[in-house]
C-alpha positions as CSV (number, residue, x, y, z in Angstrom):
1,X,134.4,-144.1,-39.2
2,X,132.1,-145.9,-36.9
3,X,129.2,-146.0,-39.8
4,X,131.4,-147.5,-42.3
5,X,132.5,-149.8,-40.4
6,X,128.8,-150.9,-39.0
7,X,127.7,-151.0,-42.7
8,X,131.1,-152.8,-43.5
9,X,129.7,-155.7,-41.1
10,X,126.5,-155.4,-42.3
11,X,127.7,-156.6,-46.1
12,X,129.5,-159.5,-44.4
13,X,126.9,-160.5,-42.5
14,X,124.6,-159.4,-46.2
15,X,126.9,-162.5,-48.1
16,X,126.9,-164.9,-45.1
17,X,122.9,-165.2,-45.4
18,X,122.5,-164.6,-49.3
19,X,124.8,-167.1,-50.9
20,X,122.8,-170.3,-50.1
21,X,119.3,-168.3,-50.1
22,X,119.8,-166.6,-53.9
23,X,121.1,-170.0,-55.0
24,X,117.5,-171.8,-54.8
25,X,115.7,-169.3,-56.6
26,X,112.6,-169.9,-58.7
27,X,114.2,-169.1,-62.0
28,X,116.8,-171.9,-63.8
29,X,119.8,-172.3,-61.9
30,X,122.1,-174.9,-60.5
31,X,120.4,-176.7,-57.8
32,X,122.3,-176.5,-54.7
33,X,121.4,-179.8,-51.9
34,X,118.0,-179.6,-50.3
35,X,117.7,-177.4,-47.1
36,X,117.9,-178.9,-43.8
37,X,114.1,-179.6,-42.3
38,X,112.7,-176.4,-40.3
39,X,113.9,-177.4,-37.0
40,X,110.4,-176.5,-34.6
41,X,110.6,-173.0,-32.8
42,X,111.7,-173.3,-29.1
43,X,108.7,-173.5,-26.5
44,X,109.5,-170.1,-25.4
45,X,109.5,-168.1,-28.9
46,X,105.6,-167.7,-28.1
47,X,104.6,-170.1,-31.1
48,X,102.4,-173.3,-30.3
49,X,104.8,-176.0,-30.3
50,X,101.6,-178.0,-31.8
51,X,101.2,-175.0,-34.8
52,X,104.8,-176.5,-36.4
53,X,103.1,-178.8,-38.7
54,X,100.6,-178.6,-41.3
55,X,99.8,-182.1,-40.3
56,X,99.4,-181.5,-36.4
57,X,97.5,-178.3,-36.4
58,X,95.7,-178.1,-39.5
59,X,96.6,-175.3,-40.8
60,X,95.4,-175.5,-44.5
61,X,92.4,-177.3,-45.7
62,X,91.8,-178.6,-49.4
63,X,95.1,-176.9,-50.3
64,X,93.8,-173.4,-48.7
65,X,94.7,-171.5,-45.6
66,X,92.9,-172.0,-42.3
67,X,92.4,-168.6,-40.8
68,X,90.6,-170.3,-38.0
69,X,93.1,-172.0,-37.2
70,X,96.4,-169.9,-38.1
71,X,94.5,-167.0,-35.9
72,X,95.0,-168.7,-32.8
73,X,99.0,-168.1,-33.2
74,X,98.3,-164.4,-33.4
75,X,95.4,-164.6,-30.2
76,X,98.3,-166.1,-27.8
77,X,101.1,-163.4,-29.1
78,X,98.4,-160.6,-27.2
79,X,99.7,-160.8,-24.2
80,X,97.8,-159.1,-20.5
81,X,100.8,-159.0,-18.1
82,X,99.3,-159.0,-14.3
83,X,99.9,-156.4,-12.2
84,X,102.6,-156.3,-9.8
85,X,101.6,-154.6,-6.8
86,X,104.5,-152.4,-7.4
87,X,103.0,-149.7,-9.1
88,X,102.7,-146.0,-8.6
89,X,99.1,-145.8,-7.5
90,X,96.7,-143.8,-9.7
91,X,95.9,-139.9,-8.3
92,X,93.9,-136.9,-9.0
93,X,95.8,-134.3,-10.2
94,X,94.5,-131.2,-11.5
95,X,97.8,-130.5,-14.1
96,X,100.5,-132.8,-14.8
97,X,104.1,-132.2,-16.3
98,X,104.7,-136.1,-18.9
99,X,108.0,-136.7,-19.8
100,X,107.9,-138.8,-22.9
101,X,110.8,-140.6,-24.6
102,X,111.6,-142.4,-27.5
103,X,114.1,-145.4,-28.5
104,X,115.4,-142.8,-31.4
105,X,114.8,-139.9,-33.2
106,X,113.1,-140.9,-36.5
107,X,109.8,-140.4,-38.6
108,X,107.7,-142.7,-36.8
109,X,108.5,-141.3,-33.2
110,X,107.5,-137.6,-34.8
111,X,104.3,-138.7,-35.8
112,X,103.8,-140.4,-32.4
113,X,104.6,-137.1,-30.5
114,X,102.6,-135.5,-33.3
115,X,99.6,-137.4,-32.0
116,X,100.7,-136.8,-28.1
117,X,100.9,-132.6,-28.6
118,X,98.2,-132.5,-30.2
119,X,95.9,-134.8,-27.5
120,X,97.6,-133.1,-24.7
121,X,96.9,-129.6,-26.2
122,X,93.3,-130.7,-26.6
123,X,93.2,-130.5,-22.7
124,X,93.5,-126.9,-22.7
125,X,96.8,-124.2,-21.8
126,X,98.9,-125.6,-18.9
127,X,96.8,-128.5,-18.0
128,X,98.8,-131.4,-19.8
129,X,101.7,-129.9,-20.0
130,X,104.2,-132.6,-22.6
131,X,108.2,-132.7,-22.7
132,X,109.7,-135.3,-25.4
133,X,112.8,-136.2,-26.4
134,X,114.9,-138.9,-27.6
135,X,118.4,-140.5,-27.9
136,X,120.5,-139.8,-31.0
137,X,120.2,-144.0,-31.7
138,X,118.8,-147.2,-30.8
139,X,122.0,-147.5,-29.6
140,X,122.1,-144.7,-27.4
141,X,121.5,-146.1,-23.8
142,X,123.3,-143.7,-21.4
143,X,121.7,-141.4,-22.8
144,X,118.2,-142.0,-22.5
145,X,118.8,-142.8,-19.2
146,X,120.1,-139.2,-18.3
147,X,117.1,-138.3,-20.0
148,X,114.6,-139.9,-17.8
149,X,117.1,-139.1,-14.6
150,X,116.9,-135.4,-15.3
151,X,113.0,-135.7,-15.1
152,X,112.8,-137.7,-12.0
153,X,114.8,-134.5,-10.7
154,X,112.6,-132.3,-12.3
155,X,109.6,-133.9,-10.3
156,X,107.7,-134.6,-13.5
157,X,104.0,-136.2,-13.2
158,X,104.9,-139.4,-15.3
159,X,107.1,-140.7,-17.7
160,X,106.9,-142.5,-21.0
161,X,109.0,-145.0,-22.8
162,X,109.9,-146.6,-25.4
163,X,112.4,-148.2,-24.1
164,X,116.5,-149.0,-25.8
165,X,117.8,-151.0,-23.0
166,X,115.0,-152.9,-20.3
167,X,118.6,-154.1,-18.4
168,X,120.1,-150.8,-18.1
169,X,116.7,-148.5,-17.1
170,X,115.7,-150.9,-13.9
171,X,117.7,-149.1,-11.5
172,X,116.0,-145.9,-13.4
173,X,112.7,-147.7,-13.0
174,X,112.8,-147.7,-9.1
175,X,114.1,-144.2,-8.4
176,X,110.9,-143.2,-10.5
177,X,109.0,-145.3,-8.5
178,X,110.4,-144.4,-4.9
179,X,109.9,-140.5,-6.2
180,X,106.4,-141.5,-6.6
181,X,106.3,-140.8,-10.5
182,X,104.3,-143.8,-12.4
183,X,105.7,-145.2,-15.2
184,X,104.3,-146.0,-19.0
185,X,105.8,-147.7,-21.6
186,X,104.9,-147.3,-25.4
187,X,106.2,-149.0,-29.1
188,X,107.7,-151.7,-26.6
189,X,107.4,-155.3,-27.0
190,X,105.7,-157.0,-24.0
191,X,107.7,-159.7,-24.0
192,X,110.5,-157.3,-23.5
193,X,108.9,-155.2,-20.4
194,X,110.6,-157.1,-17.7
195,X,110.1,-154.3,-14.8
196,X,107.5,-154.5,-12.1
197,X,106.7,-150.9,-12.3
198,X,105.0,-150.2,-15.5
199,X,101.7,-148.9,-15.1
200,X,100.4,-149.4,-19.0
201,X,102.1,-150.5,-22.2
202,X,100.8,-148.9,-25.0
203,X,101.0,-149.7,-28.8
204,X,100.4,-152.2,-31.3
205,X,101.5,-156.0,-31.1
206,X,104.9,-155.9,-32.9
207,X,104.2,-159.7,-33.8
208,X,100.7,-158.4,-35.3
209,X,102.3,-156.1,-37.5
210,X,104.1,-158.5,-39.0
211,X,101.2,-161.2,-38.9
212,X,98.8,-159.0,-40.6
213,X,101.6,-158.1,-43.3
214,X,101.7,-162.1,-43.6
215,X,98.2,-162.6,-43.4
216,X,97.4,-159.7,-46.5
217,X,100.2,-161.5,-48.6
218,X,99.2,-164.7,-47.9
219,X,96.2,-164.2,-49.5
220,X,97.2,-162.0,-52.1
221,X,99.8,-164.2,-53.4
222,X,98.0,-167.5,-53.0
223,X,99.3,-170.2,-55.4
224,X,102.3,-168.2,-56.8
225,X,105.9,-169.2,-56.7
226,X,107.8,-166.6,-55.2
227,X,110.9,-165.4,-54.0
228,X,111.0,-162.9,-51.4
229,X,114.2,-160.9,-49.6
230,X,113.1,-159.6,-46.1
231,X,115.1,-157.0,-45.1
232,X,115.7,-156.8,-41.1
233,X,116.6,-153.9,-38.6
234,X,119.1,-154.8,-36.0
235,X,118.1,-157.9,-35.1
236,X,116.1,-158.1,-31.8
237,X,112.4,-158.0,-30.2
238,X,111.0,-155.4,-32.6
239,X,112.5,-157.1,-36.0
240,X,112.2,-160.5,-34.3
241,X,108.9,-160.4,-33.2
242,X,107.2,-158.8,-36.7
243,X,109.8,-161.5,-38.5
244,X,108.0,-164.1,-36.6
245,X,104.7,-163.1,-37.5
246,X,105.2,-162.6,-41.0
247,X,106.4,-166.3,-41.2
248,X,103.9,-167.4,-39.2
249,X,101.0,-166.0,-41.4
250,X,102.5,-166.9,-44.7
251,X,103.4,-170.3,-44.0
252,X,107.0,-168.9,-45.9
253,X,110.3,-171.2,-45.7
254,X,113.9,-169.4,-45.3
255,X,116.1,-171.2,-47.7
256,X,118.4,-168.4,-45.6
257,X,118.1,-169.8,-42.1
258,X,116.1,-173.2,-41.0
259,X,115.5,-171.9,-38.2
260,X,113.3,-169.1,-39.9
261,X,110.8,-171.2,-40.9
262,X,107.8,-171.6,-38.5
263,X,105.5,-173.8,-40.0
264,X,106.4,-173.7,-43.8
265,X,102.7,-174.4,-44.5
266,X,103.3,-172.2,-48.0
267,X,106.9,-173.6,-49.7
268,X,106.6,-172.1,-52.8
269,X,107.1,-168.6,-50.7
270,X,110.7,-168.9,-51.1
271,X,112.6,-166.2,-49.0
272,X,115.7,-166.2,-50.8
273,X,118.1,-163.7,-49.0
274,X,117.8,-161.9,-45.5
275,X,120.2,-158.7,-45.4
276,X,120.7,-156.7,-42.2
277,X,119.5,-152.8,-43.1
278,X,120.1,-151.2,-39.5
279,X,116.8,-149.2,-40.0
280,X,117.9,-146.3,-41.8
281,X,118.2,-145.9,-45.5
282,X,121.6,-145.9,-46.3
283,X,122.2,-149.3,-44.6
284,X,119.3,-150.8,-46.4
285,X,120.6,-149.3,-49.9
286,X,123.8,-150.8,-49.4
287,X,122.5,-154.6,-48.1
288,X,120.2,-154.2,-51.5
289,X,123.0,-153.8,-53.8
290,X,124.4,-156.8,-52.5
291,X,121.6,-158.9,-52.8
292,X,120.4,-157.6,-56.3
293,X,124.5,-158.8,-57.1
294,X,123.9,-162.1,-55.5
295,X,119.5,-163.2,-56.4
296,X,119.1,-162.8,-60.6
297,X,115.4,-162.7,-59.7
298,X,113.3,-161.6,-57.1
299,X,109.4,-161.4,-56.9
300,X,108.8,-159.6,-53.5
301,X,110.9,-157.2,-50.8
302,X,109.7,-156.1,-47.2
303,X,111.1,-155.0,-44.8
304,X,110.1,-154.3,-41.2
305,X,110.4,-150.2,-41.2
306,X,109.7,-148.0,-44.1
307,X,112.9,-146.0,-44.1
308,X,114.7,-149.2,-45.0
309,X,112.3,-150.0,-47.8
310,X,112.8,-146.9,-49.2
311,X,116.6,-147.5,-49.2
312,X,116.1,-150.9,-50.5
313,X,114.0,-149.4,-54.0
314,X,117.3,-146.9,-54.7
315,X,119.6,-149.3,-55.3
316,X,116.5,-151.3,-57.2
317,X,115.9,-149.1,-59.5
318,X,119.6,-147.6,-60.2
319,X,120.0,-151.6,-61.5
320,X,117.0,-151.2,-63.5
321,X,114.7,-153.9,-61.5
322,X,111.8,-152.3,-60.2
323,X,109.3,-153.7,-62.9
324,X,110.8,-157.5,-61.3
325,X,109.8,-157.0,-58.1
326,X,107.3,-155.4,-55.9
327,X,108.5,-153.6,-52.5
328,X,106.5,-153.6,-49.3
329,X,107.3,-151.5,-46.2
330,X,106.1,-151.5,-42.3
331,X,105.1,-148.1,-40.2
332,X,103.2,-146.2,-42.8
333,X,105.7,-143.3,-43.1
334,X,105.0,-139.8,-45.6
335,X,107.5,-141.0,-47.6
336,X,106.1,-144.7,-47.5
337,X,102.9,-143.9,-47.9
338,X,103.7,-141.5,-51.1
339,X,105.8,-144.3,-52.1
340,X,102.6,-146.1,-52.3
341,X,100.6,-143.6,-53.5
342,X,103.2,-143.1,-56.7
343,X,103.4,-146.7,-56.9
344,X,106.7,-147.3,-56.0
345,X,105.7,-149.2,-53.3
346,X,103.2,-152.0,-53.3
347,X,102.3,-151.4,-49.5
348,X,102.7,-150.6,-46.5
349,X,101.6,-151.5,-42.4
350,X,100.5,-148.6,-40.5
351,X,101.2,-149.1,-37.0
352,X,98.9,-146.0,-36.7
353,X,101.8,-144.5,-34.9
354,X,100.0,-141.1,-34.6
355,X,96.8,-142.6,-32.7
356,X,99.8,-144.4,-30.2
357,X,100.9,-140.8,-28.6
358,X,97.0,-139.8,-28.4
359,X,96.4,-143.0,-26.5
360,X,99.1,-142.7,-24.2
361,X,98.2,-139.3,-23.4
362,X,94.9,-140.4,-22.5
363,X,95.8,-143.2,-20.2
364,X,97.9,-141.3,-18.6
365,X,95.2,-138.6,-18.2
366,X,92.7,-141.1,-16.7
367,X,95.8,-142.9,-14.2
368,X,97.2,-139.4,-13.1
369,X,94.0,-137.0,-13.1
370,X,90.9,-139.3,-12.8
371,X,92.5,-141.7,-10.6
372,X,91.3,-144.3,-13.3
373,X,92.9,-147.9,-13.3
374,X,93.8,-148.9,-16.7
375,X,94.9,-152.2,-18.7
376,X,98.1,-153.3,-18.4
377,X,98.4,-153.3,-22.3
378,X,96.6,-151.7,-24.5
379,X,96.9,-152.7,-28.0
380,X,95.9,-150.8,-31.3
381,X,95.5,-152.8,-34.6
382,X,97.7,-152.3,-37.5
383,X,96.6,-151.2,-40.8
384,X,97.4,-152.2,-44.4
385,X,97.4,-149.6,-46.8
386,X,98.1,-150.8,-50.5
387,X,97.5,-149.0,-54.2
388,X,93.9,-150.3,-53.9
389,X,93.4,-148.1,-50.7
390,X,95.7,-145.7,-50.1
391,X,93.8,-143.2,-51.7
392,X,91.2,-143.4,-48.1
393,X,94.2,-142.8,-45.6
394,X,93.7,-139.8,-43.9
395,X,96.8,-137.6,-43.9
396,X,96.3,-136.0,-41.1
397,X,98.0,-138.9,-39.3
398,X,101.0,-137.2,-40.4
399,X,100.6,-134.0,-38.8
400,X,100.1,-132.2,-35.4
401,X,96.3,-130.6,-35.9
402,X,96.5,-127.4,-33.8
């Protein structure tokens, strides 16, 4: 019952944002009044208040883009926090027990613990010794938190996080702390980290995910009028953040929400319709049917996790559209990347999730073992795979190589 009713929501919320969008599409239609003027993202949304405006910040030149320029908007998203002083301090251990933790139990976490087992194993039998685990949803605060509370009994070397609710795990935070057990955070928005106790955030930038994504269509699209549905998880940091960045790199305007818009430097990237698909496939397949009702043409869909664009091309092709449009995913998944590789899919962004749980193994080798200071974030670059390329990605990233 509670799943119905979350993807009953979902379609309201689906026709709330779609109506206006789908009704300014490219192709002949009634033309509905103009859109209200982007209104200029708040100073805090980490966007240059003077990057708003083609005019202020020259972001295009002779009619083209100005990556010079529309780079600096991605340089001030990657963000150094300072230390606190409130650490755990690094040691020398000769073995350590990691607890590590996801926000949910999906594809991309597995290939991230794929990537972790295999860099802890690398260490030799009973020297890196790895526990994971995860909460049954995004959702699932409580328990993640007894998670990480049964390890801090346990007496566990460090801990791992990807973090569902900063508010709810400070109190956690401390007791880890006073026990004398460092902690690490991993897939977690910077901006989002608000604790003093974090040792080392590792990851990728989730605005650079989307900026890159931005950045590749921007320049593979150049000059074309199109209209684009973005399909969002729950809305939040993670879908926030890559949202942001995709706008921000393909100068794209909402005809959805004003607000959207960052700088609109592109307006013939027309995104027509912004459905809410919860991250999973089922969700997505049902905000796509809606949408395919509502837009009578479509040029582009992405959306910010694979799973969703996966759900988003069932309900595609059961109307018979997929040679009208061409879908896009985020995370590099299997299933997205064979998506691509079949040509269902146009693309995808690898967050090279795999290479995320070898890095955080690492750091926390050279923090707990090697008594090694390390960077308060470390950031990985994200990848885009498309039908030109995906036939170099290394699948391997999938997999646990014993």
């Amino acid at each position: 019952m509670k799943k119905v009713t979350s993807l009953a929501l979902a379609l309201i919320l689906i026709t709330c944002l779609i109506l206006t969008g789908c009704g300014t599409s490219n192709q002949a239609a009634p033309a509905p009044a103009e859109p209200a003027a982007p209104a200029a993202p708040a100073a805090d949304a980490g966007t240059d208040s003077a990057a708003t405006t083609t005019e202020e910040s020259n972001l295009k030149i002779d009619g083209k883009d100005n990556w010079d320029e529309i780079d600096k908007l991605l340089e001030a998203k990657r963000i150094m926090p300072e230390k606190t002083g409130l650490e755990v301090p690094p040691s020398n251990k000769d073995k350590i027990t990691i607890g590590m933790v996801s926000s949910a139990l999906n594809t991309q976490y597995d290939l991230v613990f794929a990537g972790a087992n295999e860099k802890a194993a690398s260490y030799g039998d009973g020297v890196v010794t790895l526990l994971t685990a995860g909460p049954s949803s995004q959702s699932a605060n409580v328990e993640q938190i007894a998670i990480v509370e049964a390890w801090i009994q346990q007496g566990v070397d460090a801990i791992c996080i990807a973090t569902v609710n900063e508010e709810m795990m400070q109190s956690v935070y401390k007791e880890a702390a006073d026990a004398g057990i460092p902690i690490f955070m991993f897939n977690t928005p910077i901006s989002e980290v608000n604790n003093p106790y974090f040792v080392a955030n590792i990851g990728y930038c989730q605005y650079e995910s989307g900026y890159q994504f931005g950045k590749y269509f921007a320049n593979k699209y150049a000059g074309q009028d199109l209209d684009i549905v973005l399909i969002h998880g729950f809305l939040g940091t993670h879908d926030g953040e890559r949202m942001q960045g995709f706008y921000d790199a393909s100068g794209a305007v909402s005809q959805v929400t004003a607000e959207n818009t960052t700088n609109g430097r592109n307006p013939n990237f027309k995104v027509i319709a912004e459905p809410i698909g919860e991250w999973v496939r089922d969700a997505s397949q049902i905000a796509m049917e809606g949408v395919l009702q509502a837009c009578p043409h479509i040029d582009i869909v992405w959306s910010d996790y694979d799973e969703m664009s996966l759900g988003a091309l069932v309900s595609i092709k059961a109307a018979g559209r997929q040679d009208e449009m061409t879908v896009y995913g985020h995370d590099a998944t299997p299933d997205g990347i064979a998506a691509v590789q079949s040509g269902d899919m146009g693309g995808t962004i690898d967050t090279v999730s795999k290479q995320m749980g070898i890095e955080c193994i690492e750091t926390i080798v050279k923090y707990c073992m090697e008594g090694q200071d390390v960077p308060k974030a470390i950031y990985q670059t994200p990848i885009m795979w498309d039908t030109e390329n995906v036939d170099q990605f290394d699948e391997s990233e999938f997999v646990w190589v014993k």
